[in-house]
N, CA, C and O atoms as a GROMACS GRO file, in nm:
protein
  436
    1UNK      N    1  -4.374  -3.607  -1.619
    1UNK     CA    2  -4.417  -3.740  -1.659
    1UNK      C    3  -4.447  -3.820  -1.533
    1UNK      O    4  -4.366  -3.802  -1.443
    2UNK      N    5  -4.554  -3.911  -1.507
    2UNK     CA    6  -4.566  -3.984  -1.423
    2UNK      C    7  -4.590  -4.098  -1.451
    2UNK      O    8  -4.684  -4.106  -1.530
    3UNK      N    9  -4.546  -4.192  -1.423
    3UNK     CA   10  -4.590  -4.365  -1.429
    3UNK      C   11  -4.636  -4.459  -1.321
    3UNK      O   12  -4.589  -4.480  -1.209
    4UNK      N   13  -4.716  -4.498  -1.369
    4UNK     CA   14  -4.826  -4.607  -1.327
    4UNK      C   15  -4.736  -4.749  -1.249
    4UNK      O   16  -4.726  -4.857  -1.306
    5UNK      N   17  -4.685  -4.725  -1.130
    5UNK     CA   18  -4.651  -4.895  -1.100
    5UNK      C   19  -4.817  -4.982  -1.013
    5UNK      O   20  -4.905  -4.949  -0.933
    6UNK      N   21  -4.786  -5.076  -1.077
    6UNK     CA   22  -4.862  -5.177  -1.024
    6UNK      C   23  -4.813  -5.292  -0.920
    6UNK      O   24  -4.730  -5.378  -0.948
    7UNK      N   25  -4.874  -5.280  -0.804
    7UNK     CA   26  -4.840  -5.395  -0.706
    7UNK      C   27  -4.943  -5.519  -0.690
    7UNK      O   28  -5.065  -5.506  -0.685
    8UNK      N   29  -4.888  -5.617  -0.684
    8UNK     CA   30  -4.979  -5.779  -0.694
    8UNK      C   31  -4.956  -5.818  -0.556
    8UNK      O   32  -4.838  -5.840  -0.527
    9UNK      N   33  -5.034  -5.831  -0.473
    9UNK     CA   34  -5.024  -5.902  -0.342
    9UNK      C   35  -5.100  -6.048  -0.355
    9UNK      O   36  -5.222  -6.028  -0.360
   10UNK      N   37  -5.087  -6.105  -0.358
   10UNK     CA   38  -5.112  -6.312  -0.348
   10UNK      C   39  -5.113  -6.357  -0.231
   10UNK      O   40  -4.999  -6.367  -0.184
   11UNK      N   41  -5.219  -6.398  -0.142
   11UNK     CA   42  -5.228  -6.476  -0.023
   11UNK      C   43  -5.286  -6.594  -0.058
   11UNK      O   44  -5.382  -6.600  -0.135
   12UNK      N   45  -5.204  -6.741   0.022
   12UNK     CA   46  -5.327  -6.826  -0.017
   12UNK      C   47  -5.322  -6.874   0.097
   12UNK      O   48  -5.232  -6.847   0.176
   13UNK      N   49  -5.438  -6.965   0.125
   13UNK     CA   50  -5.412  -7.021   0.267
   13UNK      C   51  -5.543  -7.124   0.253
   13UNK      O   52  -5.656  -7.075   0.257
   14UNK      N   53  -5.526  -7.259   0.239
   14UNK     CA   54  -5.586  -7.406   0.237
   14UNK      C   55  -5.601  -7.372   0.046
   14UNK      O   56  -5.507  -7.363  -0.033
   15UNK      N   57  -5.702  -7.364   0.025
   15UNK     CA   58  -5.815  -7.331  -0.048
   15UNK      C   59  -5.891  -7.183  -0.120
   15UNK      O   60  -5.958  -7.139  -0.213
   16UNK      N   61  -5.836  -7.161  -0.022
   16UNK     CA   62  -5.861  -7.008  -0.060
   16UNK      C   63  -5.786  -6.923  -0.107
   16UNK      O   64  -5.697  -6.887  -0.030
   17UNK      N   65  -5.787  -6.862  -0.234
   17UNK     CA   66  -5.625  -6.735  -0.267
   17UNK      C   67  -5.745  -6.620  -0.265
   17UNK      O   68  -5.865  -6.627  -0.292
   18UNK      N   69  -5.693  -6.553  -0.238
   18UNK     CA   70  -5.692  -6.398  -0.244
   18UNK      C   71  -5.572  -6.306  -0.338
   18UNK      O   72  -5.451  -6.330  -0.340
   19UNK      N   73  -5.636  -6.210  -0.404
   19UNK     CA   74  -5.565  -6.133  -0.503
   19UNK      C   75  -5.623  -5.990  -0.487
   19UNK      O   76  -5.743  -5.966  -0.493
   20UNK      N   77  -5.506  -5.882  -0.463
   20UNK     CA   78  -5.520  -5.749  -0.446
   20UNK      C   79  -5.423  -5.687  -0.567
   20UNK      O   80  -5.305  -5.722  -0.572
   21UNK      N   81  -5.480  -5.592  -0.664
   21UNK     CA   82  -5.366  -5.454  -0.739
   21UNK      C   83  -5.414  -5.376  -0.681
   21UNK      O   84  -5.530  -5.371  -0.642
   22UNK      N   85  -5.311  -5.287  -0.663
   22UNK     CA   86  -5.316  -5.176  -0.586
   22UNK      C   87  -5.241  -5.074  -0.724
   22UNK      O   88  -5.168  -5.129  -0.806
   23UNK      N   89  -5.266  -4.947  -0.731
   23UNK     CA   90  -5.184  -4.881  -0.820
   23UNK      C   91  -5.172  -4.745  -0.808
   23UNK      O   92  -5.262  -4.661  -0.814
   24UNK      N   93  -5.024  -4.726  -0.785
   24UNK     CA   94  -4.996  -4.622  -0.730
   24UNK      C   95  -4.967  -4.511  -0.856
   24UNK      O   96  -4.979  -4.564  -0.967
   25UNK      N   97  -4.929  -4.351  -0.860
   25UNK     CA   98  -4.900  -4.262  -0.959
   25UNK      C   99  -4.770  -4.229  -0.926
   25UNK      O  100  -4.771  -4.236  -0.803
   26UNK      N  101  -4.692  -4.208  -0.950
   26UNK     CA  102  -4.540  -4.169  -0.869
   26UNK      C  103  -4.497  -4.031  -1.030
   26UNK      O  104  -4.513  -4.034  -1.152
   27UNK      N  105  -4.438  -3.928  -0.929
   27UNK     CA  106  -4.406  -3.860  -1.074
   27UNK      C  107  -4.257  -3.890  -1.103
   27UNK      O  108  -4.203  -3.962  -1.019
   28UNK      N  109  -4.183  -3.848  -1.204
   28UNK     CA  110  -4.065  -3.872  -1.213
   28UNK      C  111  -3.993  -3.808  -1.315
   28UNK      O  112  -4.032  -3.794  -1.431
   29UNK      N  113  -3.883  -3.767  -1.267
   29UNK     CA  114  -3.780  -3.677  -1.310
   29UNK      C  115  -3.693  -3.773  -1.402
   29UNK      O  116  -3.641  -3.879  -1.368
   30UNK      N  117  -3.690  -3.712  -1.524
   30UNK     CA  118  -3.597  -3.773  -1.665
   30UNK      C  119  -3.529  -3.698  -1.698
   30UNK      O  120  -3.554  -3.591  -1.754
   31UNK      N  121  -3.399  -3.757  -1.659
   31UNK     CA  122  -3.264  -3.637  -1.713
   31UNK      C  123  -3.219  -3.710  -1.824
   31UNK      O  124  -3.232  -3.830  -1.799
   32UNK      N  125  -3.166  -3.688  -1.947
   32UNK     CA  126  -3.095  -3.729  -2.056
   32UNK      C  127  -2.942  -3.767  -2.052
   32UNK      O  128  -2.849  -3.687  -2.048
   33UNK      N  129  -2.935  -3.884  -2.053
   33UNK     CA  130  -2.794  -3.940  -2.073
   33UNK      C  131  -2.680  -3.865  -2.153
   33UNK      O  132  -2.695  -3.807  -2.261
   34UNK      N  133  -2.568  -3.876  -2.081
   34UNK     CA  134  -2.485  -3.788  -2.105
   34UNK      C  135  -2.326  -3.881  -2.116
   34UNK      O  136  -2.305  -3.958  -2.022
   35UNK      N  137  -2.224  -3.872  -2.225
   35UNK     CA  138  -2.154  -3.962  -2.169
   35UNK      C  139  -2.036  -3.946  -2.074
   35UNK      O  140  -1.973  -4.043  -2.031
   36UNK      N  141  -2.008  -3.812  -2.044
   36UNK     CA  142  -1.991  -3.756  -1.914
   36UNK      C  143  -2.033  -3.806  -1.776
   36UNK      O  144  -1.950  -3.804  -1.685
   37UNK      N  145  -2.150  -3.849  -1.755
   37UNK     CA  146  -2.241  -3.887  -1.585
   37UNK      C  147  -2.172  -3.979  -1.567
   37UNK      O  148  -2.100  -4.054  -1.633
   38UNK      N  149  -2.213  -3.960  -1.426
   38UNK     CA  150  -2.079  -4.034  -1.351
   38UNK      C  151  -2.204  -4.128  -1.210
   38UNK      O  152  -2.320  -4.127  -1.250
   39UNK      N  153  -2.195  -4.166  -1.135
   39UNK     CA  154  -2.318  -4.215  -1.042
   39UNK      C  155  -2.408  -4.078  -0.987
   39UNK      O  156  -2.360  -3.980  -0.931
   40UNK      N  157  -2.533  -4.099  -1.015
   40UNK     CA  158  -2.639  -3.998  -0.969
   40UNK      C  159  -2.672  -4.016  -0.856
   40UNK      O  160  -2.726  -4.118  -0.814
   41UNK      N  161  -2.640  -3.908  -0.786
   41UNK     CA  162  -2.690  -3.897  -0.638
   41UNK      C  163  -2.794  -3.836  -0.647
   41UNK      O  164  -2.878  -3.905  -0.590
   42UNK      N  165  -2.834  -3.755  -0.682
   42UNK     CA  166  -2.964  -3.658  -0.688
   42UNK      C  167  -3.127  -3.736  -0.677
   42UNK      O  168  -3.176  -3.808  -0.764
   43UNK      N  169  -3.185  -3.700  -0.551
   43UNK     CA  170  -3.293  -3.799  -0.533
   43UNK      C  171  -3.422  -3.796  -0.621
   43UNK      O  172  -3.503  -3.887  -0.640
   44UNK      N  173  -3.422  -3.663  -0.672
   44UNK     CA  174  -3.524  -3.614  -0.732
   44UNK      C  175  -3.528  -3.677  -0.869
   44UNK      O  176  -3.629  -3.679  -0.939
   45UNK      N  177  -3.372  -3.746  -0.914
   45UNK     CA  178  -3.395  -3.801  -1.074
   45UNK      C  179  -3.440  -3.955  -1.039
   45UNK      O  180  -3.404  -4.005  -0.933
   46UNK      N  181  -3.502  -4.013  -1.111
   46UNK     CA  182  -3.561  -4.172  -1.116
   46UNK      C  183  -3.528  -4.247  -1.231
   46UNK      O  184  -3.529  -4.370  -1.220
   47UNK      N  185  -3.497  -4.194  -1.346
   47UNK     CA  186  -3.464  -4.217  -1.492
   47UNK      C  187  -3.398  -4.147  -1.562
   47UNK      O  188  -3.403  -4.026  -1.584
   48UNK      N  189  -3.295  -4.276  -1.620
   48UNK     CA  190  -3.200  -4.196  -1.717
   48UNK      C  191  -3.241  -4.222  -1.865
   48UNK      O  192  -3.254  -4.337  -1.908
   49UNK      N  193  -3.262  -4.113  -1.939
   49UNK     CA  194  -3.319  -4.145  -2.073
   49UNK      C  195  -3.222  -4.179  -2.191
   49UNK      O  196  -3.179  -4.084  -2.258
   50UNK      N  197  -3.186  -4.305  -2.222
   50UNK     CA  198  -3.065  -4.356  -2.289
   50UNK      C  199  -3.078  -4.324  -2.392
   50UNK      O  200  -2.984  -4.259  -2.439
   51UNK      N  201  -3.174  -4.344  -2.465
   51UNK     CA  202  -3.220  -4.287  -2.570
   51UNK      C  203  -3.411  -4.298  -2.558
   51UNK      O  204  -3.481  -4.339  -2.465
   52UNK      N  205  -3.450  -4.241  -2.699
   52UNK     CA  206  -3.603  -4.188  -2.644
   52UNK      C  207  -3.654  -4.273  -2.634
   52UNK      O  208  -3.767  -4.245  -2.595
   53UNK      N  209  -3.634  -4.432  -2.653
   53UNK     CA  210  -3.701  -4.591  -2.693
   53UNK      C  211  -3.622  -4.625  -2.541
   53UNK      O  212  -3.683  -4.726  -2.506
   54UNK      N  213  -3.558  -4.606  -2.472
   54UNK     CA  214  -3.458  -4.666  -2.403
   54UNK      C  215  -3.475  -4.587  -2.232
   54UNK      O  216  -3.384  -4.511  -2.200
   55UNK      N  217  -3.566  -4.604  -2.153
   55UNK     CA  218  -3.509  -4.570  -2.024
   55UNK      C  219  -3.467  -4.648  -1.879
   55UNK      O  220  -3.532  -4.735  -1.821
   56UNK      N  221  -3.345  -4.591  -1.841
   56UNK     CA  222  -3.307  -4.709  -1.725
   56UNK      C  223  -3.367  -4.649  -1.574
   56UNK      O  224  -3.359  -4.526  -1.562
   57UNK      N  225  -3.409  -4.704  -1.491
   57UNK     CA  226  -3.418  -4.664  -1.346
   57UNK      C  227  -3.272  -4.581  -1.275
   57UNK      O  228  -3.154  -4.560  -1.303
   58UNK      N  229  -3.328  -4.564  -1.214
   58UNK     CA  230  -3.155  -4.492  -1.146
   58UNK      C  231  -3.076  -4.586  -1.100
   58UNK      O  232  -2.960  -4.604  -1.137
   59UNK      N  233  -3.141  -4.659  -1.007
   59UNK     CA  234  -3.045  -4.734  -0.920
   59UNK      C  235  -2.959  -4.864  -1.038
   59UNK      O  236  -2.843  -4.898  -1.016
   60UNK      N  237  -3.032  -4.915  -1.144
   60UNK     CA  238  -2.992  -4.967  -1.274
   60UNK      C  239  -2.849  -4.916  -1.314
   60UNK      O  240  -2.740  -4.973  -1.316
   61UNK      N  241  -2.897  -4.751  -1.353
   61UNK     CA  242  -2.808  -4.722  -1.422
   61UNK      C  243  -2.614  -4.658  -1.318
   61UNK      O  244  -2.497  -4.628  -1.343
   62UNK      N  245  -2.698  -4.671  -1.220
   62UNK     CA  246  -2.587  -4.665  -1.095
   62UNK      C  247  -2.486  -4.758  -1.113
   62UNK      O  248  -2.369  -4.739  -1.145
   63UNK      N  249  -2.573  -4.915  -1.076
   63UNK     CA  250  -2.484  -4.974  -1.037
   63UNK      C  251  -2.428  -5.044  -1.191
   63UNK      O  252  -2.352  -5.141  -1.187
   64UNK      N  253  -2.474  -4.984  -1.327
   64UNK     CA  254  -2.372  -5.051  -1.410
   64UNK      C  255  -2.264  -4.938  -1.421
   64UNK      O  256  -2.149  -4.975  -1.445
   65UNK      N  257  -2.287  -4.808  -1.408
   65UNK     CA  258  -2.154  -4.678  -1.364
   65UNK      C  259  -2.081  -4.810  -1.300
   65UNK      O  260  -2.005  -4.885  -1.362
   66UNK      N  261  -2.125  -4.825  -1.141
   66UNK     CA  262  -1.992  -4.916  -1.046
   66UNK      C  263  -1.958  -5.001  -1.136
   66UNK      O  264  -1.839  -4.983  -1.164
   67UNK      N  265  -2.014  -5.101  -1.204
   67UNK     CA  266  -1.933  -5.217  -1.225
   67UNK      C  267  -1.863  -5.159  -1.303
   67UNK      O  268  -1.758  -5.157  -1.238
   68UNK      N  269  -1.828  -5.078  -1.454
   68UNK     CA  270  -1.788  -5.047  -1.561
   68UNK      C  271  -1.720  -4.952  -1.535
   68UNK      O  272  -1.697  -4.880  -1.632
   69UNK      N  273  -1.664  -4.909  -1.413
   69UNK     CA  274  -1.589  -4.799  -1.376
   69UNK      C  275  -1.421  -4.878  -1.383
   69UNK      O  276  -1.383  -4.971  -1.311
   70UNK      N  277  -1.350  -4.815  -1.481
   70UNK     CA  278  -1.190  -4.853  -1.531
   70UNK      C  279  -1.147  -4.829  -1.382
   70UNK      O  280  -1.089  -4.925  -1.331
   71UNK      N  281  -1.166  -4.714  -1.300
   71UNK     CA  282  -1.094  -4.656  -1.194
   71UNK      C  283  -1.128  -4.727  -1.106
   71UNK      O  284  -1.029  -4.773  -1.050
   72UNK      N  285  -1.228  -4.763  -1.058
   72UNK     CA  286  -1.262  -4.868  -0.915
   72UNK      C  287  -1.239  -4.989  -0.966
   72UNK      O  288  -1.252  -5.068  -0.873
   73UNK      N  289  -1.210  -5.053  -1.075
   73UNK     CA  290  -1.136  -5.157  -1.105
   73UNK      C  291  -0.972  -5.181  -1.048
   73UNK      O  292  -0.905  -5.255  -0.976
   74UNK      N  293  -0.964  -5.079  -1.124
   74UNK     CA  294  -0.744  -5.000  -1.100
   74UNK      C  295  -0.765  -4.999  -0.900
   74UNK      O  296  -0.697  -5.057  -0.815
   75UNK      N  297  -0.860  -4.926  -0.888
   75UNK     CA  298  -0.839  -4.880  -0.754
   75UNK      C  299  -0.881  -5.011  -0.634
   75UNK      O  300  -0.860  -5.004  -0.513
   76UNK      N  301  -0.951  -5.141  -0.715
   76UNK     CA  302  -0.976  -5.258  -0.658
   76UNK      C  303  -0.870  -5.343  -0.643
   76UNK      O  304  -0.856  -5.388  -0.529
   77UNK      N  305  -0.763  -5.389  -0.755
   77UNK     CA  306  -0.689  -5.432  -0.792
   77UNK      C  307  -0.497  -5.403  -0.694
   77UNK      O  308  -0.397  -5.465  -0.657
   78UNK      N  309  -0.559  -5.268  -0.699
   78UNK     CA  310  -0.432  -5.202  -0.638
   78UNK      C  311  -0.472  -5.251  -0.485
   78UNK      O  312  -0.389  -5.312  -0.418
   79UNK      N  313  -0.549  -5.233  -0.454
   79UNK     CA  314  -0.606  -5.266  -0.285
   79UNK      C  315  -0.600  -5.405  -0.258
   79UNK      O  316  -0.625  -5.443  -0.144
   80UNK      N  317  -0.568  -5.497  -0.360
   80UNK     CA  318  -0.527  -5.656  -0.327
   80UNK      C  319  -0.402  -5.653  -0.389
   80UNK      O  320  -0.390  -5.743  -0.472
   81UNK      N  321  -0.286  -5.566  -0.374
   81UNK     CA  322  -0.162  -5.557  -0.386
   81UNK      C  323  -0.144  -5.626  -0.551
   81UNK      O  324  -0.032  -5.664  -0.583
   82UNK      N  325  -0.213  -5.633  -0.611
   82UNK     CA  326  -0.154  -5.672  -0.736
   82UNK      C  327  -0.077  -5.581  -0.811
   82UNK      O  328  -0.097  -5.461  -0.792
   83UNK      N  329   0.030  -5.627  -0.915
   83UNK     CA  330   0.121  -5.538  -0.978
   83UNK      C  331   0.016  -5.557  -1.124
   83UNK      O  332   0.002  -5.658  -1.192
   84UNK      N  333  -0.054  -5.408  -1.145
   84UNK     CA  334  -0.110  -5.403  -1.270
   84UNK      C  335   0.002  -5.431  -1.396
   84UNK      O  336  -0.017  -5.506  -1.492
   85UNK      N  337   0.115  -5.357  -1.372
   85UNK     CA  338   0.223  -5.361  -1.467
   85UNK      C  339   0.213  -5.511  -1.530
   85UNK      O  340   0.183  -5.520  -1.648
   86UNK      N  341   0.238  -5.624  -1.457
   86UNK     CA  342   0.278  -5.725  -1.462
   86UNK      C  343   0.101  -5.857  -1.551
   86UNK      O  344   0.088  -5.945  -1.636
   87UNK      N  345   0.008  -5.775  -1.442
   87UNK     CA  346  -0.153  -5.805  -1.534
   87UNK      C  347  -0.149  -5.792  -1.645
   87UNK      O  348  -0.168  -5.880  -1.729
   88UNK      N  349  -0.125  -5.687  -1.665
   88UNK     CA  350  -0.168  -5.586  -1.826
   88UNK      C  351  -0.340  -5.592  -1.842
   88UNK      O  352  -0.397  -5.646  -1.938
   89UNK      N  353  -0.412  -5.524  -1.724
   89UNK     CA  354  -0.522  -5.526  -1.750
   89UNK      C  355  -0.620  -5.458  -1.929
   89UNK      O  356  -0.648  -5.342  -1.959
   90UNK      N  357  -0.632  -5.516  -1.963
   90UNK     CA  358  -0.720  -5.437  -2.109
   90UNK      C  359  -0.616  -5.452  -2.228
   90UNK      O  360  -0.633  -5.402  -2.340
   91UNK      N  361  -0.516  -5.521  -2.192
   91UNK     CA  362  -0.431  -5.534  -2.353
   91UNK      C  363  -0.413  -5.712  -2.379
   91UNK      O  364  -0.304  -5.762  -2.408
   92UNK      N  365  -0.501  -5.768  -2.367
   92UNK     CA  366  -0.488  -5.917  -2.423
   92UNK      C  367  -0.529  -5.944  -2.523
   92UNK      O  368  -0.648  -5.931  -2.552
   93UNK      N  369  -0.446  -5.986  -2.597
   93UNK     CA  370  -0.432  -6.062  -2.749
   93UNK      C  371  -0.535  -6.176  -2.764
   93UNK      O  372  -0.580  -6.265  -2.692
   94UNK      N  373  -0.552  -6.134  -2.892
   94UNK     CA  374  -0.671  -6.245  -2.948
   94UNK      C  375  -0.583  -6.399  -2.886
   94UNK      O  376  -0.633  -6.479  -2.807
   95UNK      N  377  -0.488  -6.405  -2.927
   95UNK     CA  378  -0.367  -6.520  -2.923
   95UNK      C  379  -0.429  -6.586  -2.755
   95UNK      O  380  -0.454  -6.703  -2.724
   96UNK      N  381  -0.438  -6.479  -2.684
   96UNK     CA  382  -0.385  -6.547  -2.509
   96UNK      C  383  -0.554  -6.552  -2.494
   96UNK      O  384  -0.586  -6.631  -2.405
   97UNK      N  385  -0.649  -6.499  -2.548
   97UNK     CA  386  -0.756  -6.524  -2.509
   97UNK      C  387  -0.820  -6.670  -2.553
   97UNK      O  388  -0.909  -6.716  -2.481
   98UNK      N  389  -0.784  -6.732  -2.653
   98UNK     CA  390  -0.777  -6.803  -2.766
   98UNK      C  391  -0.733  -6.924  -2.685
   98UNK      O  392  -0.783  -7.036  -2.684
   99UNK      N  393  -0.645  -6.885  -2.629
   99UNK     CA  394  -0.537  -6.951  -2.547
   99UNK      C  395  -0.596  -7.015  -2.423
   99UNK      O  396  -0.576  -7.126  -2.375
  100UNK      N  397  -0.676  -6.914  -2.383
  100UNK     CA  398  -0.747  -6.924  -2.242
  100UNK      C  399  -0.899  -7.051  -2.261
  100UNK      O  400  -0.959  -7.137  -2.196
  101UNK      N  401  -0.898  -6.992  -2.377
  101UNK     CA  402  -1.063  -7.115  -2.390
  101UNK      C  403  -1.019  -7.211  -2.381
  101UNK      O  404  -1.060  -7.282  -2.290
  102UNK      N  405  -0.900  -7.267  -2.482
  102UNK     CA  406  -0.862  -7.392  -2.527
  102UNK      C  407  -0.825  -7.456  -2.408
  102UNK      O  408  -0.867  -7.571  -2.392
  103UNK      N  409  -0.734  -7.394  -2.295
  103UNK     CA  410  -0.742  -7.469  -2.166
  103UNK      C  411  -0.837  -7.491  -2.054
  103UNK      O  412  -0.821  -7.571  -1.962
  104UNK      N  413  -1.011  -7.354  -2.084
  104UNK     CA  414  -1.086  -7.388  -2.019
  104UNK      C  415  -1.182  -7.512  -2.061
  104UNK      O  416  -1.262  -7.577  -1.994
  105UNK      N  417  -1.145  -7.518  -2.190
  105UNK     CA  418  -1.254  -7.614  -2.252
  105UNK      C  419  -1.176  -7.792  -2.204
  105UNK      O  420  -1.247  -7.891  -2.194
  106UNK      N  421  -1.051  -7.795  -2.185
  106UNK     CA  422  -0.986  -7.914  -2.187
  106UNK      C  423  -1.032  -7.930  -2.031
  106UNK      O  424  -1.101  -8.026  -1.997
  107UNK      N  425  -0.996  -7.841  -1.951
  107UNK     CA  426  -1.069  -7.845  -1.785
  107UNK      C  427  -1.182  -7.911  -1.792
  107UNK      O  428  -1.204  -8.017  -1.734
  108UNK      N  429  -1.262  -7.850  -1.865
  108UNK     CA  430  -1.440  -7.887  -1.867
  108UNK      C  431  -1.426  -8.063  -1.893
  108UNK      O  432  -1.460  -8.170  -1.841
  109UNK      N  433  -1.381  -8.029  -1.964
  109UNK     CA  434  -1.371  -8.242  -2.022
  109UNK      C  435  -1.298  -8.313  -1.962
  109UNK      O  436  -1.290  -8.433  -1.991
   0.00000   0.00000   0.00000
């Protein structure tokens, strides 16, 4: 499969603009999402096919792996000495969340 990017270059200067597309062919490697994958190193892939309506770029689907990673969370957390025990990261009650608006909303006002 190959896709079509298009580049827009815009110069203006007094009075005058100038406008260039340029359009390049790039081919590209589509591996199928898996819920196993973990960050893609492999240079040769460009797209992850989420589903057949659905594809992400690599570097996209990279960096939502980093953010959404439970373990580099744990392993962030632990590295600013916090006691997870004492957090309880991922077990908060409707109650304390509930809890949490009602004093962000009184802040706000």
């Amino acid at each position: 499969m190959s896709i079509a990017v298009v580049e827009r270059i815009s110069v203006s200067s007094n009075s005058t603009m100038i406008e260039m597309e340029t359009e390049k062919t790039t081919e590209t490697k589509i591996i199928k999402y898996n819920p196993e994958m973990e960050i893609i190193e492999d240079d040769e892939i460009n797209v992850i096919e989420i589903t057949p309506k659905i594809l992400l770029p690599k570097a996209l689907y990279n960096l939502m792996q980093r953010i959404f990673d439970p373990n580099a969370l744990t392993a962030a957390l632990k590295g600013m000495k916090l006691d997870l025990q004492k957090l309880s990261v991922g077990e908060l009650t409707q109650d304390q969340i509930s809890a949490a608006r009602r004093i962000l909303k009184e802040l706000a006002q």
